[in-house]
ZAMARGU-4260 file (C-alpha; in steps of 0.2 Angstrom, whole numbers, plus 5000, padded with zeros to 4 digits):
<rodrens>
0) 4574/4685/5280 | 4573/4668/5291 | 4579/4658/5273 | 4591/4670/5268 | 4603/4670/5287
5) 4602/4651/5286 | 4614/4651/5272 | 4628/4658/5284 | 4624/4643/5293 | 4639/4633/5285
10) 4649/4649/5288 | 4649/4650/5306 | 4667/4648/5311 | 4675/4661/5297 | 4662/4673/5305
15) 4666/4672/5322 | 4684/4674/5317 | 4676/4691/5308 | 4667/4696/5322 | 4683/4692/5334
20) 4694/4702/5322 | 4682/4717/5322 | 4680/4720/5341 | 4698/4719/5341 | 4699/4733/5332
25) 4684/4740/5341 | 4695/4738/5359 | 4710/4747/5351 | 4698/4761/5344 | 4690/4765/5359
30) 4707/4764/5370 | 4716/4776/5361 | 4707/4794/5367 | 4708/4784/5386 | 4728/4784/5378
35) 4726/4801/5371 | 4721/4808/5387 | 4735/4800/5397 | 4749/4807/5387 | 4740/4826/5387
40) 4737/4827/5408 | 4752/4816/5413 | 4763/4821/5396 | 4763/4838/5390 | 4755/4846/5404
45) 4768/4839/5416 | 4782/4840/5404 | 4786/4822/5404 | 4791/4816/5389 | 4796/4799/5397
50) 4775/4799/5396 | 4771/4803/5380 | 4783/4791/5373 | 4779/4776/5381 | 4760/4778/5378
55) 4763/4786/5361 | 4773/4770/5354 | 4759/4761/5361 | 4747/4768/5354 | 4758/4766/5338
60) 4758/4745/5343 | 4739/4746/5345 | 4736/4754/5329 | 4746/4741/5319 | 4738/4728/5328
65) 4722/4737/5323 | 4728/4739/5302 | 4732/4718/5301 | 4717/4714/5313 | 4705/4723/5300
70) 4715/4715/5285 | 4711/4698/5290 | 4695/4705/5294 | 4690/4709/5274 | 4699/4693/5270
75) 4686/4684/5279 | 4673/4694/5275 | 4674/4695/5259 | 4675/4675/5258 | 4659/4673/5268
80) 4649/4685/5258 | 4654/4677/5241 | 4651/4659/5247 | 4637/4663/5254 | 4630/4673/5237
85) 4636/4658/5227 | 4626/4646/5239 | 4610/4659/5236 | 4612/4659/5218 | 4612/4637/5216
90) 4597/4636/5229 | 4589/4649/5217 | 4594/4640/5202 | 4588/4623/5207 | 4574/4629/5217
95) 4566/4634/5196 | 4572/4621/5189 | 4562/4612/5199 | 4545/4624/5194 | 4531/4618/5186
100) 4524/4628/5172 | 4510/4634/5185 | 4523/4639/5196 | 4535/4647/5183 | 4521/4659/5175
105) 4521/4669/5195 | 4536/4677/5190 | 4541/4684/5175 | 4558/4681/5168 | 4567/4696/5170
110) 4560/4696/5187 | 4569/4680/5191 | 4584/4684/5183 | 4584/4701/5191 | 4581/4690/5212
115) 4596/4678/5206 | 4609/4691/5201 | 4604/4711/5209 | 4597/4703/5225 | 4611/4692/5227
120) 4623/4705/5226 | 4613/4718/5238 | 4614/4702/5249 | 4632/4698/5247 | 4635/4716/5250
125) 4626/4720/5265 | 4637/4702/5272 | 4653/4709/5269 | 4648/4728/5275 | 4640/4716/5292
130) 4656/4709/5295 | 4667/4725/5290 | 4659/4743/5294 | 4639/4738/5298 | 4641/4731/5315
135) 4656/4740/5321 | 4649/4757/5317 | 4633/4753/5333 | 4646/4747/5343 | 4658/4763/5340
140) 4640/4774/5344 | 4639/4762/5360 | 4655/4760/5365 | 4660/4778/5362 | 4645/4782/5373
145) 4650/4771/5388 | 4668/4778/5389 | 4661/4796/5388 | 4650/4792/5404 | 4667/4781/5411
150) 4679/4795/5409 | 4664/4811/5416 | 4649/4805/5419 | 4639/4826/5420 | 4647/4828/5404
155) 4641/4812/5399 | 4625/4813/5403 | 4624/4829/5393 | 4627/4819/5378 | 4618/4807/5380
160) 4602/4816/5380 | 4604/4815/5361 | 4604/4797/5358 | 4586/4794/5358 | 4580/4806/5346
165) 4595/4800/5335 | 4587/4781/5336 | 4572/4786/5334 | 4574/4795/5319 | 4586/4780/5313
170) 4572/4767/5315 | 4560/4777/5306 | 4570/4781/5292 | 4573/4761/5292 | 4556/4757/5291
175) 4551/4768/5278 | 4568/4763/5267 | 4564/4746/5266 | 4547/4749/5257 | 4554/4763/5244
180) 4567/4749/5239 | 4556/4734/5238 | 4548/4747/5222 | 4565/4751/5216 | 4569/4732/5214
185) 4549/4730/5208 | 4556/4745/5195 | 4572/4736/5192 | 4561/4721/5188 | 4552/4731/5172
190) 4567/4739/5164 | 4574/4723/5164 | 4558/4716/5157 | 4560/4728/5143 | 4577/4727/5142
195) 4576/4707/5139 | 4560/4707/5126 | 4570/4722/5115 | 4586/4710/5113 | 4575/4695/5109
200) 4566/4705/5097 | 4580/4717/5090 | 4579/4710/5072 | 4561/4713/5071 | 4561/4730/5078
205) 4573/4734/5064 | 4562/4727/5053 | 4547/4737/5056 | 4557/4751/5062 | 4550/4753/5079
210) 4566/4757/5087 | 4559/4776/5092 | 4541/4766/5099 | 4554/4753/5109 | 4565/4767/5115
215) 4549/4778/5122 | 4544/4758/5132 | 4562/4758/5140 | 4563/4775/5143 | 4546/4775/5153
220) 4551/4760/5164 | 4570/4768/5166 | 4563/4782/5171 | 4551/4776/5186 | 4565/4766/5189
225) 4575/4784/5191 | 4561/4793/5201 | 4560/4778/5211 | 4577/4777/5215 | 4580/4796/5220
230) 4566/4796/5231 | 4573/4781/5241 | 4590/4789/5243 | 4581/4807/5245 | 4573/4800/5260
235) 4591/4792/5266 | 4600/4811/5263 | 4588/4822/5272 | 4590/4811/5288 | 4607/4812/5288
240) 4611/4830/5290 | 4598/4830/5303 | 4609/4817/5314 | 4624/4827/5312 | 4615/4842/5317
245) 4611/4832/5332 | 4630/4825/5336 | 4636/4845/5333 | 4626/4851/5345 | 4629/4838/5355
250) 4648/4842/5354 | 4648/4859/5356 | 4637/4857/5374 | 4652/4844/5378 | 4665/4859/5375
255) 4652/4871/5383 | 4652/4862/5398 | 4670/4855/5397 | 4678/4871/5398 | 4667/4876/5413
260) 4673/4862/5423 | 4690/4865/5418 | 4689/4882/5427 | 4682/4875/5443 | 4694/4860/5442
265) 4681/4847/5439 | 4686/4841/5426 | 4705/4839/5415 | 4710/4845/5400 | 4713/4826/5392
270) 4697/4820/5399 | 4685/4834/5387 | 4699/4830/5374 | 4694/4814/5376 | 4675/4816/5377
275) 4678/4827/5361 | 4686/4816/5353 | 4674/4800/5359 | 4661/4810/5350 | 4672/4815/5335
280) 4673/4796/5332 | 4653/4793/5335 | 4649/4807/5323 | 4659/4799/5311 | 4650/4782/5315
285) 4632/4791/5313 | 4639/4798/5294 | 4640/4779/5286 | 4623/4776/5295 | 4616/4783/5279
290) 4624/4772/5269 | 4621/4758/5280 | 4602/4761/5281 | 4605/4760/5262 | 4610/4744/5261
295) 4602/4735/5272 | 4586/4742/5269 | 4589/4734/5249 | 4597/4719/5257 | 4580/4716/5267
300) 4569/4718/5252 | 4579/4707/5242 | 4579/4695/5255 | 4561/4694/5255 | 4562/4692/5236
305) 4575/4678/5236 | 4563/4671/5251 | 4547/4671/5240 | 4557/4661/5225 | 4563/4650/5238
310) 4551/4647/5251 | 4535/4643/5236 | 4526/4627/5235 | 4525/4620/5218 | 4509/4613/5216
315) 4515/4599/5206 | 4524/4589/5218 | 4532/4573/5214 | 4530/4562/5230 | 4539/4544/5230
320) 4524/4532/5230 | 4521/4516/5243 | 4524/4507/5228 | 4539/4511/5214 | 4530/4513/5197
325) 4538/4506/5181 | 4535/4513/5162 | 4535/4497/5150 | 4525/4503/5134 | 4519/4521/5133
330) 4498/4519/5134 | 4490/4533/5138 | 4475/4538/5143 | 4464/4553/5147 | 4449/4551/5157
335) 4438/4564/5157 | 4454/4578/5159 | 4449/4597/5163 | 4461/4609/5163 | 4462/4629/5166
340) 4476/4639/5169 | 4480/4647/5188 | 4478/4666/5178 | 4459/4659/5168 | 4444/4657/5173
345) 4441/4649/5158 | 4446/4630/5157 | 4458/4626/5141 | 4452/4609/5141 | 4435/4602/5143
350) 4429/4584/5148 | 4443/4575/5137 | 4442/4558/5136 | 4452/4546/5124 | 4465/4531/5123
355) 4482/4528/5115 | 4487/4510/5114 | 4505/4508/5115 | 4517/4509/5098 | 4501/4519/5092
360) 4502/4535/5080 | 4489/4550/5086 | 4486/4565/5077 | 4479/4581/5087 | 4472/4593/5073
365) 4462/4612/5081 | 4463/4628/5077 | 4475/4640/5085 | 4469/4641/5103 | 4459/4623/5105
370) 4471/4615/5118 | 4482/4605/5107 | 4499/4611/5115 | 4491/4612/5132 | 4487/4593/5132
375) 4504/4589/5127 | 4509/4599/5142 | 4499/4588/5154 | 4508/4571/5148 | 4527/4573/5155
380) 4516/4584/5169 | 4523/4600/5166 | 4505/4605/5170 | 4491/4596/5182 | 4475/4592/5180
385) 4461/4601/5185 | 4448/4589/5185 | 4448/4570/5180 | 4463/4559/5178 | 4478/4552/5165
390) 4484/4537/5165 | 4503/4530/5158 | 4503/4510/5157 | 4487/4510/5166 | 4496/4519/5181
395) 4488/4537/5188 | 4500/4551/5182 | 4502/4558/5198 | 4508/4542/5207 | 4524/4539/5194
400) 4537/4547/5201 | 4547/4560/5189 | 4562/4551/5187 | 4553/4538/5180 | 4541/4547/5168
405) 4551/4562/5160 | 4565/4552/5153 | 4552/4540/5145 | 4546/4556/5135 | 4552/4565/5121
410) 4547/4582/5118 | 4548/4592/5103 | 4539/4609/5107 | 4532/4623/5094 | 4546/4633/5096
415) 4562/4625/5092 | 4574/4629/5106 | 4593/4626/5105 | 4607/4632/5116 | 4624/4641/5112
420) 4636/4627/5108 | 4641/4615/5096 | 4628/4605/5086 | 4634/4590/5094 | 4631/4597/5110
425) 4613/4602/5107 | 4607/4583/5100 | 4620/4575/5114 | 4609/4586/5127 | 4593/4575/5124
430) 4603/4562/5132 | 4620/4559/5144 | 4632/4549/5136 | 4627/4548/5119 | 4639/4540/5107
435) 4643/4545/5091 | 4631/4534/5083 | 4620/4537/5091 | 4619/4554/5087 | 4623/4552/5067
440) 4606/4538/5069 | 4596/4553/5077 | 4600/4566/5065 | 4599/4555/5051 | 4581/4550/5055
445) 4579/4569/5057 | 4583/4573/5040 | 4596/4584/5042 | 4611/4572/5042 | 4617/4580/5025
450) 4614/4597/5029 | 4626/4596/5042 | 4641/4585/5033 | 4639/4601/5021 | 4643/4614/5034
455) 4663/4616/5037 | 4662/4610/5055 | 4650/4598/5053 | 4644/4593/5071 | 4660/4607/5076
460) 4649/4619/5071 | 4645/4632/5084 | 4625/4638/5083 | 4623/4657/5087 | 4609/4661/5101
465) 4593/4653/5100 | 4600/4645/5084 | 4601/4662/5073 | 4613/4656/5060 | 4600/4642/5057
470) 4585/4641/5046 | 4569/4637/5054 | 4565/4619/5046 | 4583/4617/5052 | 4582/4621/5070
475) 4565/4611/5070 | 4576/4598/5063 | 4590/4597/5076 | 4574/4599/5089 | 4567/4583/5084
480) 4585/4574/5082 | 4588/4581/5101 | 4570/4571/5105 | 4574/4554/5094 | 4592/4552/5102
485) 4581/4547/5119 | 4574/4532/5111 | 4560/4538/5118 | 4544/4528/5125 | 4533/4541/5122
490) 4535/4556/5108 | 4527/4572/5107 | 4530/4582/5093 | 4520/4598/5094 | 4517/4606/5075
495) 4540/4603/5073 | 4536/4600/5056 | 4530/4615/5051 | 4544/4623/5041 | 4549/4605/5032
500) 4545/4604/5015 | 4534/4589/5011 | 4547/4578/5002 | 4557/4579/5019 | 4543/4578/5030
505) 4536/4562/5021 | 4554/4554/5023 | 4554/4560/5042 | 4537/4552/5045 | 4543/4535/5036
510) 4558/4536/5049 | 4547/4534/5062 | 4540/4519/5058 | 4556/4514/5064 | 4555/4518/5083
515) 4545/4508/5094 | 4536/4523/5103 | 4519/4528/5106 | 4517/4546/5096 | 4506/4561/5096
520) 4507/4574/5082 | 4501/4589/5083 | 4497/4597/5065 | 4489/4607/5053 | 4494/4596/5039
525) 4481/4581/5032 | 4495/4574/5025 | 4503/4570/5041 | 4485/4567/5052 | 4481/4554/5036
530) 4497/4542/5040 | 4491/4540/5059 | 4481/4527/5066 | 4470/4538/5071 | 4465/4556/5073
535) 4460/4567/5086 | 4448/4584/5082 | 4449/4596/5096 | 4438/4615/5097 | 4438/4627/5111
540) 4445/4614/5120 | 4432/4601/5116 | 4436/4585/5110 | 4423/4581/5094 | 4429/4569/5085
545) 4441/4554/5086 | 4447/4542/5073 | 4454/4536/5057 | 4455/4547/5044 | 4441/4538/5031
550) 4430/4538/5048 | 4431/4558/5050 | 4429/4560/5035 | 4410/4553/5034 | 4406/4557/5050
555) 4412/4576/5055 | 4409/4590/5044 | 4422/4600/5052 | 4436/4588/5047 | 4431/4586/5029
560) 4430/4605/5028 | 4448/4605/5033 | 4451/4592/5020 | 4443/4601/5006 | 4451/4618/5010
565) 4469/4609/5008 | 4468/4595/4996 | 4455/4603/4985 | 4445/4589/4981 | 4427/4580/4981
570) 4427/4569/4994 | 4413/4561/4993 | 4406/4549/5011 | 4405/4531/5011 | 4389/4525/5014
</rodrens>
């Protein structure tokens, strides 16, 4: 809660303005029954309308001043509350963006999506409700309650025999509120989950017609979302009546007792009026307790949420080294690397040990689930180390500083990811200030240059989300145009040539040669692994053999049944 109040810090003044505004219309809201009671004892009881129009035109003055006092009051409220949600919502944002994968895979998606847009707004909310109605209603319910004991204090006292159980009763609904809405937002979380996968995936829920199966999975999660939900504002709705059972009772001892010290003269008519009406105005304080205990018990849960985002250490913590490392030619090296995820207990990577000179071409074959793309992961330290060390240009990983090892890497991941926007956009992303050149060089490398001429808007051309309107071995291709626009140092191209036919895959490789990079593959194709310098065969995370192709050949059985199963040939080992 700490982390989310300091964010009104920069606010301060705009609130005391608020707060100033508020009481101002707190003073004139608690004068006016004193004002009320003046005009009935000294007005119409005496029969001196002199009286009740000199204090009835000022309570007329006080009332107007009380109208632009809480005008200017939601001006400034409502300014706070949005600043300060928009300030939320960029810590949030660059607070993941600064995430590791190991961090990242603590919360899922749509639970992060939900903390940066439905948390916010409870928070933003429960700001402008603080400087408009959540703070002013207490003050009525003690104000109120002081000027009852000031203007009779036996009456008084009568009512206030019923404030303690009334805040007992409040804090307990309190306390109990805010756990039942930490599990709506938790709830929240899952339908939202749903909600995200089903859009993703709508094309192939209509393909295998599991639109009934998907609805029955949204309609589980809505639903515990939905029992949730009313159970939180049951909770909020039974104690409610109970405090205005309370504040009735309470009222009707004040007009008990009023009307019996009227008859024995201790007490005037205007004073019970104004008792009376004192606790007309603290009933009507106590009837949007419910909705305040509403949002504020959601704004506290939420806050804790926001906090939890906020407030994590990411393991992978770039720290400026004693002395500024600087990347000249893209060796790597592993040494003896292990590697397990935060959610395994079984390591990903075993004891992995091997060296790329720089300008060198590596291949990294394995079956599905051997490592491959979690070693890849590990060079721009997306990922760290369990166990054992790598090193860029001789220089521990973990001593270069990010700003100077991410840009010297390009990644082309398994997945082609693009963004809405313009083809153009999408290459010009891999680097800032790209000229035109420099992208029509990168796409032409890509081998997709005359694909995109073809298209009506050429590099205009808008791409649908996640690159729908494009085949796969054309997203793969802007991917990898995206990647070679960097003029990388280091390229990792992780299985991106999958949906390219050979012919263009051949040509894409020969393009290569052109850039002085060092460059791992990760393939299934001997026709790709053949052209590198040499070749790495990873199993369960094992490394078990390393080298040139002719060299695997002879020497693992492995690789030459992977050879066999797609050239189809004898192959026969030198001696």
């Amino acid at each position: 809660m700490k982390k989310v109040i300091s964010f009104l810090k920069p606010y301060r003044f705009l609130i005391w303005v608020a707060l100033i505004l508020m009481f101002l219309e707190l003073v004139v809201e608690l004068i006016q029954p004193l004002l009320l009671a003046k005009i009935i004892d000294d007005g119409i009881l005496a029969r001196d309308l002199n009286v009740v129009i000199k204090w009835g035109l000022l309570m007329l003055g006080l009332s107007f001043i009380a109208f632009i006092s809480g005008i200017i009051n939601s001006f400034y409220a409502a300014d706070v509350s949005q600043s300060t949600g928009y300030d939320i919502r960029s810590s949030l944002y660059k607070k993941i963006q600064t995430f590791s994968f190991s961090s990242l895979e603590r919360f899922a998606t749509s639970s992060l999506i939900t903390r940066m847009t439905n948390d916010v707004t409870q928070i933003q909310n429960t700001i402008f409700m603080g400087l408009r109605i959540m703070l002013r209603a207490p003050l009525v319910v003690l104000g109120g309650t002081g000027m009852i004991l000031t203007v009779n204090l036996k009456i008084g006292v009568i009512f206030l025999l019923t404030i303690p159980f009334i805040m007992v009763l409040l804090i307990w609904v309190v306390k109990k509120g805010r756990g039942f809405f930490s599990q709506v937002q938790e709830k929240l979380d899952g339908v939202n989950h749903i909600l995200r996968e089903n859009l993703i995936g709508i094309r192939l829920i209509k393909a295998f017609v599991r639109r009934k199966h998907e609805g029955e999975r949204f309609s589980l999660r809505n639903k515990e979302l939905m029992e949730r939900t009313v159970t939180a504002l049951r909770l909020m709705e039974i104690a409610m009546p109970l405090l205005l059972l309370l504040m009735n009772v309470a009222i009707i001892a004040v007009l008990w007792f009023g009307n019996i010290s009227i008859q024995t003269g201790g007490v005037q008519v205007g004073e019970v009026v104004a008792i009376v009406n004192y606790a007309t105005r603290i009933t009507a304080a106590f009837t949007i307790f419910s909705m305040i205990i509403v949002v504020f018990s959601r704004a506290r849960a939420s806050a804790e949420r926001i906090s939890e985002v906020l407030e994590m250490e990411d393991p992978i913590i770039f720290k400026e080294p004693l002395v500024r490392r600087t990347l000249k030619s893209g060796k790597i090296e592993f040494r003896n690397v292990s590697f397990r995820y935060a959610n395994s207990e079984e390591s990903v990577l075993e004891n992995i040990s091997f060296k790329v000179e720089s300008g060198q071409t590596v291949a990294i074959l394995g079956a599905t689930g051997s490592g491959k793309s979690s070693l890849f992961q590990l060079i721009p330290r997306l990922y760290d180390v369990e166990q054992g060390e790598i090193l860029i240009d001789d220089q521990p990983i973990n001593e270069i500083e990010e700003s100077e090892l991410r840009p010297h890497i390009g990644y082309v991941p398994q997945e082609a990811l693009l963004f809405s926007g313009t083809i153009k956009e999408n290459i010009a992303w891999g680097k800032d200030n790209s000229s035109t050149e420099e992208i029509i060089n990168a796409v032409k490398d890509a081998q997709i240059y005359e694909t995109i001429s073809s298209l009506p808007n050429a590099f205009d051309t808008k791409i649908g989300q996640k690159g729908i309107n494009l085949s796969g071995g054309q997203k793969q291709r802007l991917s990898i145009a995206r990647a070679l626009i960097r003029k990388p140092m280091i390229l990792l191209l992780d299985d991106s040539t999958s949906a390219l036919d050979v012919k263009t895959e051949a040509r894409f490789i020969d393009a290569l040669s052109d850039y002085s990079c060092t460059m791992l593959i990760i393939t299934q194709k001997l026709s790709t692994a053949t052209k590198a310098d040499y070749i790495l065969l990873l199993d369960e995370g094992k490394l078990i053999a390393s080298g040139e192709h002719q060299l695997l050949l002879n020497e693992s059985s492995l690789y030459r049944k992977l050879y066999y199963s797609q050239f189809r040939e004898e192959v026969k080992p030198h001696a």
